[in-house]
DSSP file (Angstrom, degrees, kcal/mol; ACC not computed):
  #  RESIDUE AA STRUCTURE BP1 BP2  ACC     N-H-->O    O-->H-N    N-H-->O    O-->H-N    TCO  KAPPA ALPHA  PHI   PSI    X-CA   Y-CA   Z-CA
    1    1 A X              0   0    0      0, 0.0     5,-0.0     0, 0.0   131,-0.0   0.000 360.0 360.0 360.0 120.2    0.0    0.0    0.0
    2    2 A X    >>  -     0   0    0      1,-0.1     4,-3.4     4,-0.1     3,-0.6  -0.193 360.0-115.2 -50.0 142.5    1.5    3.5   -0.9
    3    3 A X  H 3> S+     0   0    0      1,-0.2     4,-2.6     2,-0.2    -1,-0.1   0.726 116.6  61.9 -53.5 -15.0    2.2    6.1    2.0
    4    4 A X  H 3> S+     0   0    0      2,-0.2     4,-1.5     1,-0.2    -1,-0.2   0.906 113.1  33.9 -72.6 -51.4   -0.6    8.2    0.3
    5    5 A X  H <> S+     0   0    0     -3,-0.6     4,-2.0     2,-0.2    -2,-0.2   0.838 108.7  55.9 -59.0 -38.5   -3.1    5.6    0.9
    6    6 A X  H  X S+     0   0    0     -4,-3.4     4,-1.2     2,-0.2     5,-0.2   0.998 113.0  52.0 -70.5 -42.4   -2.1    4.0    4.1
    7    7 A X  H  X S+     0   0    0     -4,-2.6     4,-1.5    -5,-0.2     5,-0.2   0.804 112.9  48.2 -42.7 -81.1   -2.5    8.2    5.3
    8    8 A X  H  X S+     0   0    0     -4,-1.5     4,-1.7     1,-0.2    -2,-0.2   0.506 112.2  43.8   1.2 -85.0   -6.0    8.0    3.7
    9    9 A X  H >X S+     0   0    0     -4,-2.0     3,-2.8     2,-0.2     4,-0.7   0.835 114.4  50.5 -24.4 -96.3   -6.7    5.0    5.3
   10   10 A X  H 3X S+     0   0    0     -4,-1.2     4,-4.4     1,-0.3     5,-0.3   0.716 111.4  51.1   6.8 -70.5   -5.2    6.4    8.9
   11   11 A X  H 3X S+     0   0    0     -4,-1.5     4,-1.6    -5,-0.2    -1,-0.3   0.839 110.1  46.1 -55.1 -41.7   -7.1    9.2    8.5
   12   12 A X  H XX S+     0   0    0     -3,-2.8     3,-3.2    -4,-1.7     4,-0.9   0.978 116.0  47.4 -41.1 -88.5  -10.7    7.3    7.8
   13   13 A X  H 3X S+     0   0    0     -4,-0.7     4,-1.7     1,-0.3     3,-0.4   0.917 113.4  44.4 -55.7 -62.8  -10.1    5.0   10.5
   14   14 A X  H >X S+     0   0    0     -4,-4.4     4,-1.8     1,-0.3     3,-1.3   0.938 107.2  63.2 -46.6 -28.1   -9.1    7.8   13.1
   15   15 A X  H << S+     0   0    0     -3,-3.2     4,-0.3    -4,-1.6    -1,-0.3   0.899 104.3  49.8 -63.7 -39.0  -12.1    9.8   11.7
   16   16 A X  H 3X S+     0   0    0     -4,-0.9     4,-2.8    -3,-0.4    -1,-0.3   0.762 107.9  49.3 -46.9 -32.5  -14.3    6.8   13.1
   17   17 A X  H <X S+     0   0    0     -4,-1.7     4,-2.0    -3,-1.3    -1,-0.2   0.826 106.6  53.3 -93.9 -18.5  -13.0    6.8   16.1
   18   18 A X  H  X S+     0   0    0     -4,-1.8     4,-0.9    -5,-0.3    -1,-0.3   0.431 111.9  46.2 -49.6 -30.1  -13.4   10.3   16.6
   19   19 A X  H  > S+     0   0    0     -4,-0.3     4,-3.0     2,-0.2    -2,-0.2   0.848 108.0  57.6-104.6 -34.7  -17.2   10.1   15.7
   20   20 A X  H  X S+     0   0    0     -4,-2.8     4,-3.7     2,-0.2    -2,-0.2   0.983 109.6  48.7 -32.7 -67.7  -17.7    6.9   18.0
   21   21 A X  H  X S+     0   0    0     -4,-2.0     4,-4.7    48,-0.3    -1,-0.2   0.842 109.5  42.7 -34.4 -58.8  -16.4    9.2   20.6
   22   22 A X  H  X S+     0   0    0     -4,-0.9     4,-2.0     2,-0.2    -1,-0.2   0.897 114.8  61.4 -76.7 -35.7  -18.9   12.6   19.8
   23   23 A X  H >X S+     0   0    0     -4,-3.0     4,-1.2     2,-0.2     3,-0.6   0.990 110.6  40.2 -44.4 -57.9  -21.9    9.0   19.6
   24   24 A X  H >< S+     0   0    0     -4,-3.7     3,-2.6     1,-0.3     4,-0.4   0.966 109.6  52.4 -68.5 -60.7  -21.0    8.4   23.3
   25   25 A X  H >< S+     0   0    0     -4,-4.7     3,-2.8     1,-0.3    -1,-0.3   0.797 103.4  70.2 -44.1 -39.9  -20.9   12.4   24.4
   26   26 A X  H X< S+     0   0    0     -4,-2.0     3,-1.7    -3,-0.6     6,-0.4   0.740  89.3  60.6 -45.9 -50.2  -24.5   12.0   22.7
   27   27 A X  T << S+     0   0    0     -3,-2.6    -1,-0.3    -4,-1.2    -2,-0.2   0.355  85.6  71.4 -72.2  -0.8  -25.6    9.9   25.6
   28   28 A X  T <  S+     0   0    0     -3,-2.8    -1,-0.3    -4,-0.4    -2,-0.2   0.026  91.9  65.8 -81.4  25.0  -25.1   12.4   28.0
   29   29 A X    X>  -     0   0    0     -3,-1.7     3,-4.0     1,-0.0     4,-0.9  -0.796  69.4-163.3-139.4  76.7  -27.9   14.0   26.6
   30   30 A X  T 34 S+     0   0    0      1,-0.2     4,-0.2     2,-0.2    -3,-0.1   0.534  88.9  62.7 -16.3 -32.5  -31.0   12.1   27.1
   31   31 A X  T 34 S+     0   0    0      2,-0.1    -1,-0.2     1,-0.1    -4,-0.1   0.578 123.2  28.2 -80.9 -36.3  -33.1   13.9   24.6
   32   32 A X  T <4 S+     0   0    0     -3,-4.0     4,-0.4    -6,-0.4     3,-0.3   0.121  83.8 105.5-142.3  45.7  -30.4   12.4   22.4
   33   33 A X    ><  +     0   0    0     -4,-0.9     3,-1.8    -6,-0.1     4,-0.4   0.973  48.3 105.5 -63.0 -73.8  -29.2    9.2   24.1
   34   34 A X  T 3> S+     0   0    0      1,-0.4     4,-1.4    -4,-0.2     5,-0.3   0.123  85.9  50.5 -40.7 -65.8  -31.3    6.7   21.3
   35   35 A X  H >> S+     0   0    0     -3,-0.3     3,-1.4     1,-0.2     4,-0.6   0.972 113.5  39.4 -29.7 -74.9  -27.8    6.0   19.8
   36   36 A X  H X> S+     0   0    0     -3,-1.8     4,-1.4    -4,-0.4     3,-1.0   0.979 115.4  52.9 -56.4 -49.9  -25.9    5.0   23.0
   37   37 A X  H 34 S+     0   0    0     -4,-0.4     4,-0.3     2,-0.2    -1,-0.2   0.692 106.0  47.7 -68.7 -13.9  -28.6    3.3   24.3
   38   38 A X  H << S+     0   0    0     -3,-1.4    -1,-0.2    -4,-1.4    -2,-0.2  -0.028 118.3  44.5-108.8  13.5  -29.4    0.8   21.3
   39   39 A X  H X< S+     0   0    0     -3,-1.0     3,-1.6    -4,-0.6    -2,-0.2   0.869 107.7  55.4-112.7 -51.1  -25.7    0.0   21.0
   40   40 A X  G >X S+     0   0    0     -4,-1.4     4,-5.3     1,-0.4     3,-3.4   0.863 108.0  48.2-167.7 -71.9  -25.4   -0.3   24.4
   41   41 A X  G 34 S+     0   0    0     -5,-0.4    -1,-0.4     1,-0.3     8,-0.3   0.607 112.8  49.7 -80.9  -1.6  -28.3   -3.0   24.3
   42   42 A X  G <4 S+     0   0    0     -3,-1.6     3,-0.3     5,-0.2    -1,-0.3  -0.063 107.6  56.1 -51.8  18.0  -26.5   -4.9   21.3
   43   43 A X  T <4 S+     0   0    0     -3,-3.4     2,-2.9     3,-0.1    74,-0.4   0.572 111.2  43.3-104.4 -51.8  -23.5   -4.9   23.2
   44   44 A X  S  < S-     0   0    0     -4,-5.3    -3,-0.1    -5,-0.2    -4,-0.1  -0.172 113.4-130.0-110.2  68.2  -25.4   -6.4   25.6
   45   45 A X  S    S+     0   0    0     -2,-2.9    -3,-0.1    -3,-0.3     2,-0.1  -0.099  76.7  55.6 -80.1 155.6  -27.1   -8.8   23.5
   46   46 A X  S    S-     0   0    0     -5,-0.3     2,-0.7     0, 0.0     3,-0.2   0.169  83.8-124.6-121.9 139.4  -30.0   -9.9   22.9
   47   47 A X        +     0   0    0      1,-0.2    -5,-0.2    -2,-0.1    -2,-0.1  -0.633  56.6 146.4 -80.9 117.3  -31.3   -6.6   22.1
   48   48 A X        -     0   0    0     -2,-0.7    -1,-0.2    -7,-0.2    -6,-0.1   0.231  63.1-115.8-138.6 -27.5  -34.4   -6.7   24.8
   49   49 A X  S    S+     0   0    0     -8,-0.3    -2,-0.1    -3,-0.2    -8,-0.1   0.466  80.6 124.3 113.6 -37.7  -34.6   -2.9   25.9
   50   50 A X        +     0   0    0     -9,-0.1     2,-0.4     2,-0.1    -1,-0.1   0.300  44.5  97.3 -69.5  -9.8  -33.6   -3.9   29.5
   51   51 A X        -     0   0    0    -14,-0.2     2,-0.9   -10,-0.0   -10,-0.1  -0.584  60.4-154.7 -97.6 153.2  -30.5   -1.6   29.6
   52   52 A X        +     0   0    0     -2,-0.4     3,-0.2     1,-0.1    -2,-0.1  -0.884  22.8 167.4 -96.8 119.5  -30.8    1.7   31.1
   53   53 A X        +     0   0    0     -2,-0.9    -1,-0.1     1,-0.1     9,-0.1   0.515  57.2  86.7-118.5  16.4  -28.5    4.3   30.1
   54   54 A X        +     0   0    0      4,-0.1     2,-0.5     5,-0.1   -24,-0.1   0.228  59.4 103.5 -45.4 -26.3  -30.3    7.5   31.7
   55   55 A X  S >> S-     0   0    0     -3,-0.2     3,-2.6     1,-0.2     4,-1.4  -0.562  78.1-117.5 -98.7 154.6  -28.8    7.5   35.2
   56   56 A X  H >> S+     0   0    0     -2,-0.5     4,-1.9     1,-0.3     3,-1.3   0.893 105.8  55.2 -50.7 -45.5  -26.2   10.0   35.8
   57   57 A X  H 3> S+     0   0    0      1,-0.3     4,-0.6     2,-0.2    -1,-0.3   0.771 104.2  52.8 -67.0 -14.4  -23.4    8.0   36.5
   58   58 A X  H <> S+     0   0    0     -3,-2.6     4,-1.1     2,-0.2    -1,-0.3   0.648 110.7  49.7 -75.6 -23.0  -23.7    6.2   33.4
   59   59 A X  H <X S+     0   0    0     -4,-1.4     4,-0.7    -3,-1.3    -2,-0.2   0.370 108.3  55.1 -92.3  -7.7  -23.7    9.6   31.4
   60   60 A X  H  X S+     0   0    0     -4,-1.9     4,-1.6    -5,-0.5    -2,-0.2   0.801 108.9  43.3 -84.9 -31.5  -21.0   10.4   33.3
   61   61 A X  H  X S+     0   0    0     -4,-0.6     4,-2.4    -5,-0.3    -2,-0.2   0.746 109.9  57.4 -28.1 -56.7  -19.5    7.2   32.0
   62   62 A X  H  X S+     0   0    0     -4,-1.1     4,-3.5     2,-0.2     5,-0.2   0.916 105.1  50.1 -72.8 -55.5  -20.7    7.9   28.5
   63   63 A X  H  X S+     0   0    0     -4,-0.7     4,-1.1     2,-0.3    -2,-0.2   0.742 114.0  49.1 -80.2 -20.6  -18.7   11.7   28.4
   64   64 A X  H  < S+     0   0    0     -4,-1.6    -1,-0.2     2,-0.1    -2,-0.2   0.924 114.8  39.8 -50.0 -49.3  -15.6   10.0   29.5
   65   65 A X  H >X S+     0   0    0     -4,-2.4     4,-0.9     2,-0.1     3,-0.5   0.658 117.9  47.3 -79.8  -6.5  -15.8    7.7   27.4
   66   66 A X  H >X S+     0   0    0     -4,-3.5     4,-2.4     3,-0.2     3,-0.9   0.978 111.5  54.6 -48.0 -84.1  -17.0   10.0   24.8
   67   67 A X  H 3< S+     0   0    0     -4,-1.1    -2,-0.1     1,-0.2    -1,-0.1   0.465 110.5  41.4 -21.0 -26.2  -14.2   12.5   25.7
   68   68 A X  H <> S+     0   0    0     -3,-0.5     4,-0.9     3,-0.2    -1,-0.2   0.624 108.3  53.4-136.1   1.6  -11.4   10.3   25.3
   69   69 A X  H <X S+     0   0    0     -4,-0.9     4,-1.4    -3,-0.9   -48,-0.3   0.504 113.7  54.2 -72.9 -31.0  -12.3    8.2   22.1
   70   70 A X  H  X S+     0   0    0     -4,-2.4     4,-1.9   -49,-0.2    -2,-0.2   0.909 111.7  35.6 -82.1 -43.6  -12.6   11.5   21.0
   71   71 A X  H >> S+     0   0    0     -5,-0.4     3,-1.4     1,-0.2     4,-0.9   0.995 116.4  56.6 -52.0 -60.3   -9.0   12.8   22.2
   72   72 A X  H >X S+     0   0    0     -4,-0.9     4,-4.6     2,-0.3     3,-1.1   0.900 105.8  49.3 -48.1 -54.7   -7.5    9.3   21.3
   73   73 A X  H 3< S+     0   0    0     -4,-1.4    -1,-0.2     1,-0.4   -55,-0.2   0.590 112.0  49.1 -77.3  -7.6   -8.9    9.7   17.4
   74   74 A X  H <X S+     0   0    0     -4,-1.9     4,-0.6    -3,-1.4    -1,-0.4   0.474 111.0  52.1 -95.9  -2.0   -7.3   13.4   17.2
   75   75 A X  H XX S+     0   0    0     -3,-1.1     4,-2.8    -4,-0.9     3,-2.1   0.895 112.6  45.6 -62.5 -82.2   -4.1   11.7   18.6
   76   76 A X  H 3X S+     0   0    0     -4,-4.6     4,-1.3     1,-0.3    -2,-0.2   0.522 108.8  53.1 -51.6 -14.9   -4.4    9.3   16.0
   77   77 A X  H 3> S+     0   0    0      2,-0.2     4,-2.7   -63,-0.1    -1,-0.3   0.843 110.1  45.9 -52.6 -52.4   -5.1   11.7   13.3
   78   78 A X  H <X>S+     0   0    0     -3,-2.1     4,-1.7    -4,-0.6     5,-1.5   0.919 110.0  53.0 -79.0 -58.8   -2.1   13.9   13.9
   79   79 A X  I  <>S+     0   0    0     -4,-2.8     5,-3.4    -5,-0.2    -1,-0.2   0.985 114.9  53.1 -49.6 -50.4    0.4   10.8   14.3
   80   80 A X  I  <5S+     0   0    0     -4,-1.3     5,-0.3    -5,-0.3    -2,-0.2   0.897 125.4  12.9 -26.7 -63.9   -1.2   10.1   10.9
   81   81 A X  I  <5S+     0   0    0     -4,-2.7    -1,-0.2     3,-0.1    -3,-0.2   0.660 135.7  44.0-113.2  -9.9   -0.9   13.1    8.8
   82   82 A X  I  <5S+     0   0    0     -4,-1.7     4,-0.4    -5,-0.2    -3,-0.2   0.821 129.6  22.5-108.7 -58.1    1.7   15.0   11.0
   83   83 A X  I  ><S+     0   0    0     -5,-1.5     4,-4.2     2,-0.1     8,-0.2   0.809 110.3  56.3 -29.8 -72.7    3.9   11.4   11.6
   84   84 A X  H  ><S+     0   0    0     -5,-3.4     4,-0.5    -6,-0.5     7,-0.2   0.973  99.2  63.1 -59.2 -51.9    3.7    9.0    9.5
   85   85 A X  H  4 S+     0   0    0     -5,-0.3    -1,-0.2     1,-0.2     3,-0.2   0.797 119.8  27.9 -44.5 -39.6    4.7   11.2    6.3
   86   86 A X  H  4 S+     0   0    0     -4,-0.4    -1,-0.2    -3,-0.2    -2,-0.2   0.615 139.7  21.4-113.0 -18.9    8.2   11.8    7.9
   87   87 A X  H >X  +     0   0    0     -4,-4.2     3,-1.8    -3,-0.1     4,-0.8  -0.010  55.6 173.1-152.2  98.9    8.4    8.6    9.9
   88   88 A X  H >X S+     0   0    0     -4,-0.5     4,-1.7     1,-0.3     3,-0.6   0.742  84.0  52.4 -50.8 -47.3    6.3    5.7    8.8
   89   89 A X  H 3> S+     0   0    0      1,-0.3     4,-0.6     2,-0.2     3,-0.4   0.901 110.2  49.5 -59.1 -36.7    8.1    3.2   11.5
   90   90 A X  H X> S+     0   0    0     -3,-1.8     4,-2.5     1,-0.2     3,-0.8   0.902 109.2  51.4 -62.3 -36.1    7.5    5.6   14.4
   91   91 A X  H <X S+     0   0    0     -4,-0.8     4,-1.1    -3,-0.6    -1,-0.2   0.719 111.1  45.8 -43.6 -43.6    4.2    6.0   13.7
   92   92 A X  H 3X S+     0   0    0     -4,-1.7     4,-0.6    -3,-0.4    -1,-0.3   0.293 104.2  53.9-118.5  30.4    3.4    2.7   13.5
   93   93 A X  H <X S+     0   0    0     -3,-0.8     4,-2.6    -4,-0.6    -2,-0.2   0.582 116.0  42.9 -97.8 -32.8    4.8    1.3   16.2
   94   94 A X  H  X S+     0   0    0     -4,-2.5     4,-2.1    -5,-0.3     5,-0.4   0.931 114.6  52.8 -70.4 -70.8    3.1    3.9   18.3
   95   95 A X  H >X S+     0   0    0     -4,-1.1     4,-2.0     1,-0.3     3,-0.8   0.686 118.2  31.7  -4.3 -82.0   -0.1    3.5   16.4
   96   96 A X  H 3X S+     0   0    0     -4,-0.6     4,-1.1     1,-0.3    -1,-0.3   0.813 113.2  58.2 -89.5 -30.5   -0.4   -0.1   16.7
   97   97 A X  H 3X S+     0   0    0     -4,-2.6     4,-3.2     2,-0.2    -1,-0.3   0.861 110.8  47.6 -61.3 -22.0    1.1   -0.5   19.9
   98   98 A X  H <X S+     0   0    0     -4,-2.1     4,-2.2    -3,-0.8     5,-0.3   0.967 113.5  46.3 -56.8 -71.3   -1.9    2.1   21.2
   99   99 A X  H  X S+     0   0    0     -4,-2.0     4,-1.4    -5,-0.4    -1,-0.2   0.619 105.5  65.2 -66.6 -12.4   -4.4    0.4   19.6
  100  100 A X  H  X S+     0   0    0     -4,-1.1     4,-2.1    -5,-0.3     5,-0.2   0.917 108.0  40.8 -68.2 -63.0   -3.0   -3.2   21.0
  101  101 A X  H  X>S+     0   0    0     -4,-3.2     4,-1.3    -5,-0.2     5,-0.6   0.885 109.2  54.2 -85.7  -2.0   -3.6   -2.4   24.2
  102  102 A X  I >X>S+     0   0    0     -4,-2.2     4,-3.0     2,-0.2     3,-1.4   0.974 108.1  54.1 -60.6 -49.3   -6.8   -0.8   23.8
  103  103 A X  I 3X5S+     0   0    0     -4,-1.4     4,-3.1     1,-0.3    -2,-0.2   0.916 117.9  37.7 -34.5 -64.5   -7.9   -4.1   22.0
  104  104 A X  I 3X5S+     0   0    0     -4,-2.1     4,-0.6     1,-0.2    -1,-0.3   0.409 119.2  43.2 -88.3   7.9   -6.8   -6.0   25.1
  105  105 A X  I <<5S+     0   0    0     -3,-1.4     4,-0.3    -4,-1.3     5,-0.3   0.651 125.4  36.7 -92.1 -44.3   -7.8   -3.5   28.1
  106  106 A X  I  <<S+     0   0    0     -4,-3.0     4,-1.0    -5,-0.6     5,-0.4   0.972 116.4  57.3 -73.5 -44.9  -11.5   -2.8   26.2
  107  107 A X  H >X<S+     0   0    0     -4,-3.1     3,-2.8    -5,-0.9     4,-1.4   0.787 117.8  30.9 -32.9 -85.1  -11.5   -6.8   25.1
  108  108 A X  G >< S+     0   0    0     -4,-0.6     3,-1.9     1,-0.4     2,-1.4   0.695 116.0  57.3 -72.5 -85.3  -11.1   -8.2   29.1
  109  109 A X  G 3> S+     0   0    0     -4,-0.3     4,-0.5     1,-0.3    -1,-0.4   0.612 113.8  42.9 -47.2 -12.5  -13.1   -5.2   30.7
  110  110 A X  G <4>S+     0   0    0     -3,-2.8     5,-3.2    -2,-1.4     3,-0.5   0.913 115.8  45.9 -87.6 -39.5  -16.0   -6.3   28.3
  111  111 A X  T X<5S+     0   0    0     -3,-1.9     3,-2.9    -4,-1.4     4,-0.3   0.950 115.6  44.2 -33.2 -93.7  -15.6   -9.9   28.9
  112  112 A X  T 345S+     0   0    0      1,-0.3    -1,-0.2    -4,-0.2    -3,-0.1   0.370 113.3  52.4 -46.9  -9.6  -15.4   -9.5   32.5
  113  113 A X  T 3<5S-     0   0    0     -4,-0.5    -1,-0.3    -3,-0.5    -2,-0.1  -0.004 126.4 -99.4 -90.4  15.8  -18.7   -6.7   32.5
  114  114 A X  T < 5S+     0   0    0     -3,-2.9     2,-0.4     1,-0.1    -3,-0.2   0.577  93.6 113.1  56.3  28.4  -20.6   -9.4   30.6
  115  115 A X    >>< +     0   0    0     -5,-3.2     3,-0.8    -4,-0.3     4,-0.5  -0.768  15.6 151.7-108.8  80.4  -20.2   -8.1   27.1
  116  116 A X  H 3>  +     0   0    0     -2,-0.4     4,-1.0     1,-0.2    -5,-0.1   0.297  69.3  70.6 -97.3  22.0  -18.2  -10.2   25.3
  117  117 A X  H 3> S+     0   0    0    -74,-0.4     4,-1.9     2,-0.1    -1,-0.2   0.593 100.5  54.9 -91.7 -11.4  -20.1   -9.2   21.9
  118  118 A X  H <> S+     0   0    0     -3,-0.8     4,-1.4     2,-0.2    -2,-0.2   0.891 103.4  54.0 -64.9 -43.7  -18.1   -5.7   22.6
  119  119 A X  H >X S+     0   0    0     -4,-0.5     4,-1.7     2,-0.2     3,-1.0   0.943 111.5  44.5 -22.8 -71.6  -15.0   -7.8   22.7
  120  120 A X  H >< S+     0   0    0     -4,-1.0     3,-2.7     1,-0.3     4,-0.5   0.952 110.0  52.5 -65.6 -57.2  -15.9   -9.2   19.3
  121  121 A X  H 3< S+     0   0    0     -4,-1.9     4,-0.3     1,-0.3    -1,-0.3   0.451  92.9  69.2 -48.8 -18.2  -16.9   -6.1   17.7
  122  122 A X  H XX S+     0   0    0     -4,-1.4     3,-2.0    -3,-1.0     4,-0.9   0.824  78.8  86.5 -49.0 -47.4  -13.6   -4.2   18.6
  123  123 A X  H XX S+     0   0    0     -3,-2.7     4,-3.6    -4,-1.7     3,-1.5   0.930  86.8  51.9 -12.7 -73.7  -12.4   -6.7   16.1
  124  124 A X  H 3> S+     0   0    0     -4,-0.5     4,-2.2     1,-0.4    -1,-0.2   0.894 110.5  43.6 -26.8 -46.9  -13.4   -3.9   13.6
  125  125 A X  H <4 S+     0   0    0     -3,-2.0    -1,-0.4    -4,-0.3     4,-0.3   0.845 105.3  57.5 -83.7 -24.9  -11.7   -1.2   15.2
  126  126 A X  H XX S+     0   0    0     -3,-1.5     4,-3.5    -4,-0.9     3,-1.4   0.934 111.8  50.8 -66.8 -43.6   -8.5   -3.2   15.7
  127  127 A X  H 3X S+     0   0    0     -4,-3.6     4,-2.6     1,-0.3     5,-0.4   0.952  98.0  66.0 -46.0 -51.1   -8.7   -3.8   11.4
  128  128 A X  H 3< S+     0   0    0     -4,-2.2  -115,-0.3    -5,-0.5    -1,-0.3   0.681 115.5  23.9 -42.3 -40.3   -9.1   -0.4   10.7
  129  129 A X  H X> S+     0   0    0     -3,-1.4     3,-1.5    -4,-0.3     4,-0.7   0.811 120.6  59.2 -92.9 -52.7   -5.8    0.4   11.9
  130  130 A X  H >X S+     0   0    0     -4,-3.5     3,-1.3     1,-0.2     4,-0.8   0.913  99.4  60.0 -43.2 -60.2   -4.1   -3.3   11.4
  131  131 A X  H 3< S+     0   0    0     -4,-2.6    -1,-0.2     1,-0.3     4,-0.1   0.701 104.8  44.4 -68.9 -27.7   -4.7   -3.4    7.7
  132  132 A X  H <4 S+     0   0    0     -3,-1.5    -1,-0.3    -5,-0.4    -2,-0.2   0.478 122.2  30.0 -84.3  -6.6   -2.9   -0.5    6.8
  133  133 A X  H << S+     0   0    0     -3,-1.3    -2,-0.2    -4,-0.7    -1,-0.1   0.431  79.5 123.0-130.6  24.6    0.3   -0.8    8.6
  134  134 A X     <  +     0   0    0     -4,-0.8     2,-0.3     1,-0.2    -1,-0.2   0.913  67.2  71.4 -40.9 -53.5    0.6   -4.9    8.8
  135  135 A X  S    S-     0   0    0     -3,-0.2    -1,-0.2    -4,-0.1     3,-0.1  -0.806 100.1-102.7 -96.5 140.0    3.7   -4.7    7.2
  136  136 A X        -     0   0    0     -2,-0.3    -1,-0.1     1,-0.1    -2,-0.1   0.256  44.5-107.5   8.1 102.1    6.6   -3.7    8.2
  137  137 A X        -     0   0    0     -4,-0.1     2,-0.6     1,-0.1    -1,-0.1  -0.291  42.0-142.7 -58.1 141.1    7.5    0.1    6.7
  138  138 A X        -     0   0    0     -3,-0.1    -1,-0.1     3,-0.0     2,-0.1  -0.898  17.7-163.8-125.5 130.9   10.1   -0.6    4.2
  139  139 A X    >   -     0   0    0     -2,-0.6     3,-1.0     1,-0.1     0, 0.0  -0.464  38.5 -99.1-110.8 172.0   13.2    1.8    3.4
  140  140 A X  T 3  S+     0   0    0      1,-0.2    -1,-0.1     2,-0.1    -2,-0.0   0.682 123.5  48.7 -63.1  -4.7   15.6    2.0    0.7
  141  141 A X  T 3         0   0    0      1,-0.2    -1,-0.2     0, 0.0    -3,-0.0   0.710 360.0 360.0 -86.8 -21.8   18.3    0.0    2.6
  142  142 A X    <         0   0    0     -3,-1.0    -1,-0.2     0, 0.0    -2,-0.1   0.227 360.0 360.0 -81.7 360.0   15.7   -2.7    3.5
């Protein structure tokens, strides 16, 4: 994949994670919770209804995590287009090492809250970044 693309790519993927982020602040708003609250109950399937996502501490929950998927996906933007161009390996060893341990911190905290269909679905997010930068960056001495 050319460095033009894999930015492209980068950029997509960060863009996501960045709108995931402003979905969750969304759920500190009751009036426009709908989102957060019907992911929330496919997370925590079967989707039944039965999850609440209304009480404050959970919308305090929600604009943390809102807040810092949002932070995270302007990190990853700027390593993207500010980074990568001038030095792909650093870039994507922070890059993929960042998103490694999100995979495995968000994985076992979903397991262990009893959503391990969050688990699977992370899958998604892990690709997004994995698919562009699998291999190795390669220079002209390499």
């Amino acid at each position: 994949m050319s460095q033009e693309k894999t930015v492209n790519w980068l950029k997509t993927a960060s863009a996501i994670v960045i709108g995931f982020g402003l979905v969750m602040l969304l759920g500190t708003l009751p009036a426009a919770s709908a989102p957060v609250a019907f992911l929330t109950d496919l997370i925590f399937w079967p989707v039944d209804g039965r999850q609440v996502v209304s009480a404050p501490e959970t919308r305090l929950l929600w604009a943390i995590s809102g807040g810092i998927l949002t932070g995270w996906g302007l990190l990853l933007w700027q390593i993207s287009t500010r980074l990568y161009p001038q030095d792909p390996s650093l870039a994507r060893t922070l890059i993929l090492s960042s998103i490694g341990i999100w995979f495995l911190a968000d994985g076992l905290g979903s397991i262990l809250a009893g959503a391990p269909l969050n688990a699977l679905l992370n899958i998604g997010f892990l690709l997004l970044f994995f698919v562009p930068l699998w291999r190795p960056v390669r220079t002209a001495n390499t």
